[in-house]
N, C-alpha and C positions, 0 to 999 in steps of 0.2 A: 520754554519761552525765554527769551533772551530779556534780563532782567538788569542795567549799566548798574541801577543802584545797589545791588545785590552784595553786602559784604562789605560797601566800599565808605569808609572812614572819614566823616563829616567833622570839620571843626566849624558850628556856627556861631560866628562873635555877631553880639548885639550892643548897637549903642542905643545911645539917649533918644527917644526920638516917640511921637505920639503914633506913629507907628508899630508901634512894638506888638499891639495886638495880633498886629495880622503875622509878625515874626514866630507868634506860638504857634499859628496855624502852620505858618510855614515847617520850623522842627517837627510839627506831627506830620504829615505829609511826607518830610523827609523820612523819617522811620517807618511808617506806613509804608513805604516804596521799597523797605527792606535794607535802608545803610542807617550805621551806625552813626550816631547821633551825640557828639559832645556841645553844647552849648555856651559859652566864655561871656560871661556879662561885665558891660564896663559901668564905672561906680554911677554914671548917668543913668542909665538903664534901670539898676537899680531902685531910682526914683521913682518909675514907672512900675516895675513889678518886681515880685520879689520870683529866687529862684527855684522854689518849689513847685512854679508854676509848670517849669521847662520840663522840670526831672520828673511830672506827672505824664509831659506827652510823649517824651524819650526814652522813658525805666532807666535813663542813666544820669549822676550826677552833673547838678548846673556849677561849671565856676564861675567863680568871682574873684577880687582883688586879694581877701582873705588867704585866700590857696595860696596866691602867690607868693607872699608870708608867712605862710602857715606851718604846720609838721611839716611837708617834703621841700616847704626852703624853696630857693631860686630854680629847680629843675623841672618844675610843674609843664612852664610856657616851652621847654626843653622836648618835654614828655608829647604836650598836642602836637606841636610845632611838626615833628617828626612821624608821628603815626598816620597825623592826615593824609590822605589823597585828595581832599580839596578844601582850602578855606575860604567861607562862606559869610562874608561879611553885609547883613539885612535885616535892618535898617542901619546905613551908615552916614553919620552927621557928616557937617564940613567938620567938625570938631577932629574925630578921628582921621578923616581922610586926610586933612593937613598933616596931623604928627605923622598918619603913614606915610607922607611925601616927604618929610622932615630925617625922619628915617626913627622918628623916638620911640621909644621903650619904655612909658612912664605905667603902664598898668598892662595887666595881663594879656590882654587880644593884643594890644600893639608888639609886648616883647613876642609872642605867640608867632605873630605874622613876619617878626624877624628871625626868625628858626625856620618856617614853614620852607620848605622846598618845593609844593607842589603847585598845582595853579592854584591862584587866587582871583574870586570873584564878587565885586564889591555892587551892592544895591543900594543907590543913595536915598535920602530921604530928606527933604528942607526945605525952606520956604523958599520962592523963586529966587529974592533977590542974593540967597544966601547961596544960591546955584549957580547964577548968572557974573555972580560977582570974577571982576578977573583975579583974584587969588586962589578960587574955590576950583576954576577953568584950568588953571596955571597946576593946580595942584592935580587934576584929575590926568593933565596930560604926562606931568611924569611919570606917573604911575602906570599908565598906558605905555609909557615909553619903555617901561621895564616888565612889561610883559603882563600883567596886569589887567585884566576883563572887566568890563564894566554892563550892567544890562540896567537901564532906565539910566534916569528916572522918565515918569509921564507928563503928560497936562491932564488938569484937574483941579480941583477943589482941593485947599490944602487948609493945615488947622485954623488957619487965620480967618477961614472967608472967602480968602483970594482967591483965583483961579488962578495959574499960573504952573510953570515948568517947576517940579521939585517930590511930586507925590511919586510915592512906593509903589512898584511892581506888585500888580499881585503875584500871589504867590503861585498859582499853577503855571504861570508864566515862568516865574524866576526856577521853579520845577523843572520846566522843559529845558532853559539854559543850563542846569545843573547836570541833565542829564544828558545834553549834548558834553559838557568840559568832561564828564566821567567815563564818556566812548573814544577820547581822541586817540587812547593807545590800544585800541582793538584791533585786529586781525587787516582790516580793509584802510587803516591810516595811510595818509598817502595818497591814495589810490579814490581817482574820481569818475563817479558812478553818475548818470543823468538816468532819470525816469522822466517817462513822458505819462502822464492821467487826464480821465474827462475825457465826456464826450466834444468832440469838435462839431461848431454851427456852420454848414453852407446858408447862407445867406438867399432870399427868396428876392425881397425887396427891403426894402430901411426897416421894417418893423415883424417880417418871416423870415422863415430861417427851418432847413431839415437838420435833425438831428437825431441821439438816441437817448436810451434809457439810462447811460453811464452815469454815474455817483462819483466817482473819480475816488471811491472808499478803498482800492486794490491799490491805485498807484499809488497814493499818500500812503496806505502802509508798509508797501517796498520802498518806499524813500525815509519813511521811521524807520525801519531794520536798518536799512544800507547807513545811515548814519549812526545807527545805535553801534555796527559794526567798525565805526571809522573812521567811513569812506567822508569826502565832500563830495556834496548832492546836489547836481543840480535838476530841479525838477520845472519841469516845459509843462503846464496847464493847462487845459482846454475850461471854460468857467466850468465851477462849480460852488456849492457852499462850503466848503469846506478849507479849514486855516492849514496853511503851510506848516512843515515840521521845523520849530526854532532850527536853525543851523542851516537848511540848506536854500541855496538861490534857486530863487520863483522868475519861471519868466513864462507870463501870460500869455496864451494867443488864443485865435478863435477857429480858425479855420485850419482844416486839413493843408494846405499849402503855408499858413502860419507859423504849425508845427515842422512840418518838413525844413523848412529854414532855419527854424532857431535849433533843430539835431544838427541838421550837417553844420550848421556853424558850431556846436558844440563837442563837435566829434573829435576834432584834432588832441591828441595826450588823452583820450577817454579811456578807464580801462574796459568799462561795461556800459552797454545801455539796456536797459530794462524798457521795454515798449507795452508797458499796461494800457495806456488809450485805446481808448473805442474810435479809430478813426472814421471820418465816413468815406465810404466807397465811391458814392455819386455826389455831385454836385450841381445845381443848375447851370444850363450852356450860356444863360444871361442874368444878370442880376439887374432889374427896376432901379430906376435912380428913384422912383417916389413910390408912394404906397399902392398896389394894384386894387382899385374900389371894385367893390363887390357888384356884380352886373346880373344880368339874366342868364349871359352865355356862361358856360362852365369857362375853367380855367386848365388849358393845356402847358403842364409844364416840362422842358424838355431837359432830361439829366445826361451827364460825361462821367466818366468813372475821375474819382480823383489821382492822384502822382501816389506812388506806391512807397511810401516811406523806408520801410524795408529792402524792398529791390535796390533805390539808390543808396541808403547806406550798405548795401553788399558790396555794389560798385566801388563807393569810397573805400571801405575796407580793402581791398583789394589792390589797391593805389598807396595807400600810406599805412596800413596795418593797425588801422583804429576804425573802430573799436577793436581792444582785442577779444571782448567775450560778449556778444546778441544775444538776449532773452525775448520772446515776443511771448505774445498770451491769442491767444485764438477762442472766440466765442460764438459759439456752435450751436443749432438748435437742432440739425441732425448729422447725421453718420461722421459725429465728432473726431474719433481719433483718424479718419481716414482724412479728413477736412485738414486738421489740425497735423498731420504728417504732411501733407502733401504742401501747406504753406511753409514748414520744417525744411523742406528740401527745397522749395522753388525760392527762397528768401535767404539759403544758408547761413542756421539761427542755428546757436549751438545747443539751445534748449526752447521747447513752446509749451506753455501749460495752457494743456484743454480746457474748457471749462462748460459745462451744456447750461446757453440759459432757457431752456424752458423748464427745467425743475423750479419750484416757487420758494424753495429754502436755498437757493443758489444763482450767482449771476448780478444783475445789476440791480442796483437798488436797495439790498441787503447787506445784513454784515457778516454773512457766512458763504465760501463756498465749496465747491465738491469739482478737483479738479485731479487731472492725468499729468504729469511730466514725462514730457519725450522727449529724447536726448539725440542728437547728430550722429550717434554711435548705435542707434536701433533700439536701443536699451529706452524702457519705462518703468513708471514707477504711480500707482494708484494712489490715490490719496483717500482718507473719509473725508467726512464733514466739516471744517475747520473753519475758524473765523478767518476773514481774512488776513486780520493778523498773523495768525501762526504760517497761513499758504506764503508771506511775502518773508517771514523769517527763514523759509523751508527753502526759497527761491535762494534768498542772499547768501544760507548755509550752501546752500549746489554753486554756489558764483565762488566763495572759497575755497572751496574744493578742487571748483576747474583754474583758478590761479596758480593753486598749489602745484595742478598737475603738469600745467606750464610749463613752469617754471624746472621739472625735471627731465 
């Protein structure tokens, strides 16, 4: 299982900030996740906790200003500066973010983050007006300017009472962002990947509407692989519960002719489209402008097959050589690989994973399935039981593969 934090070299500076709490939870999470965990406290911080706290959730030493003077002398902020792969600046006051726009060096995170070479991703924390203030604005924008990440702050309740802009990220949040900056030099950088998830509603009247059983839990996690691997994602919607992966653009539709639009406008420089959606087949031939009341007489409704998503982006492809690599997903409730071949060839998809829902541990609505890959070259490949996670990782590893083979 593809794991971005895996090995990868955290510098996280904390400033002053009654926040700080949730910065422990954050360092445990981060190590938890499997990356290495150095923690740098600034003498503010200090105030708030001491550093045994950190080195309890990290198993590795907290610094502080001491180090920076201490036995190893001046080469300490030399030493993180350089090992990290990303500095992780949360909770960060206006205090610090100024000297970091200033360019100073007066204690250890700031000389820290003037060695760092890697990205740097700063999570603020302060009262609104200390947000909003245009010194604080002015200062965030340089730092932006010089390449520089920023994720929050929210609205919310802050120390004071107040409600206002300035409160801290939580942390599964600022998690996700971490783990998107940790994928940017992965295998699929560069290179932009759209998934389509969810089932799409034809509309009955204002308030019905046919649909299916899709969970939209397959395409969200080939759109987490595809950016764990890289890529920029963008993912086409049909509703569902479930929250977007940090990093990649969302764009909502409802209906099977919805989706169709926001692909092929998405198509142009694609290098893959992944098509997880459950789209629907039929459609009502009329849509009620009001709600149809319940009567004596039944309700005959009359259905059109909908626009074949697939077939017109083959069309496109064919025209301007985008997408260069089609994945579709076929959901079968019988004589599956024959189903799922035969849409392989009439749709020319360089890969389709079966998938049979009537098994009740696979298919929609769960988080596991039990699928077939079959490839435009005859060639298959059985899968077991897997969460979906692992089937969308399995998917993104075969989309790398068929670049590579491209490419020769």
């Amino acid at each position: 299982m593809t794991n971005p934090f895996e090995n990868q070299h955290i510098v996280l500076g904390v400033t002053g900030s009654i926040a700080i709490y949730k910065a422990v939870d954050l360092a445990s999470k981060l190590t938890q996740s499997g990356a290495v965990v150095d923690v740098v406290l600034t003498p503010s911080a200090e105030k708030f906790v001491c550093p045994i706290t950190f080195q309890s959730v990290t198993g590795r030493k907290c610094y502080t200003d001491q180090d920076l003077w201490g036995g190893e002398g001046h080469v300490v902020h030399v030493g993180l500066g350089h090992a990290a792969t990303l500095l992780l600046i949360a909770p960060a006051s206006a205090n610090t973010i100024a000297k970091l726009a200033a360019g100073l060096a007066d204690n250890l995170l700031t000389a820290t983050s003037l060695v760092a070479d890697c990205p740097i991703l700063i999570a603020p924390a302060m009262e609104s007006h200390m947000y909003t203030h245009t010194a604080t604005q002015a200062n965030i924008q340089t730092l932006k300017g010089r390449g520089v990440k920023f994720i929050g702050p929210t609205e919310g309740r802050l120390a004071s009472g107040a409600v206002g802009y300035g409160r801290f990220v939580e942390p599964p949040d600022i998690l996700s962002a971490v783990r998107y900056e940790l994928s940017r030099s992965a295998p699929l950088h560069g290179h932009k990947v759209v998934v389509t998830a969810g089932g799409t509603q034809e509309a009955i009247d204002p308030v019905r509407m046919i649909t299916n059983r899709s969970s939209g839990k397959q395409g969200y996690a080939v759109a987490q692989a595809a950016l764990d691997q890289g890529a920029e994602v963008v993912l086409i919607s049909a509703p569902t519960a479930l929250i977007p992966p940090y990093g990649s653009k969302l764009i909502e539709v409802t209906s099977a002719s919805e989706m169709q639009s926001a692909v092929i406008k998405e198509i142009p420089g694609t290098t893959a489209l992944i098509m997880a959606a459950a789209v629907a087949d039929f459609k009502p031939q009329t849509t009620a402008q009001q709600k149809i009341k319940k009567g004596s007489s039944s309700l005959d409704l009359h259905l059109e097959p909908t626009t074949d998503i697939l077939k017109e982006v083959a069309s496109q492809k064919e025209k301007s050589g985008f997408p260069k690599i089609t994945f579709g997903f076929a959901a079968e409730s019988q004589d599956l690989l024959a189903n799922a071949t035969k849409k392989l060839q009439e749709k020319k998809l360089d890969m389709i994973i079966a998938n049979n829902i009537s098994a009740s541990d696979a298919g929609f609505e769960v988080d596991t399935n039990r699928v077939t890959f079959l490839f435009s070259s005859g060639e298959k490949e059985e899968l077991p039981l897997l969460t979906k996670i692992e089937v969308a990782e399995k998917a993104v590893s075969i989309l790398i593969k068929e670049l590579v083979s491209k490419k020769q």
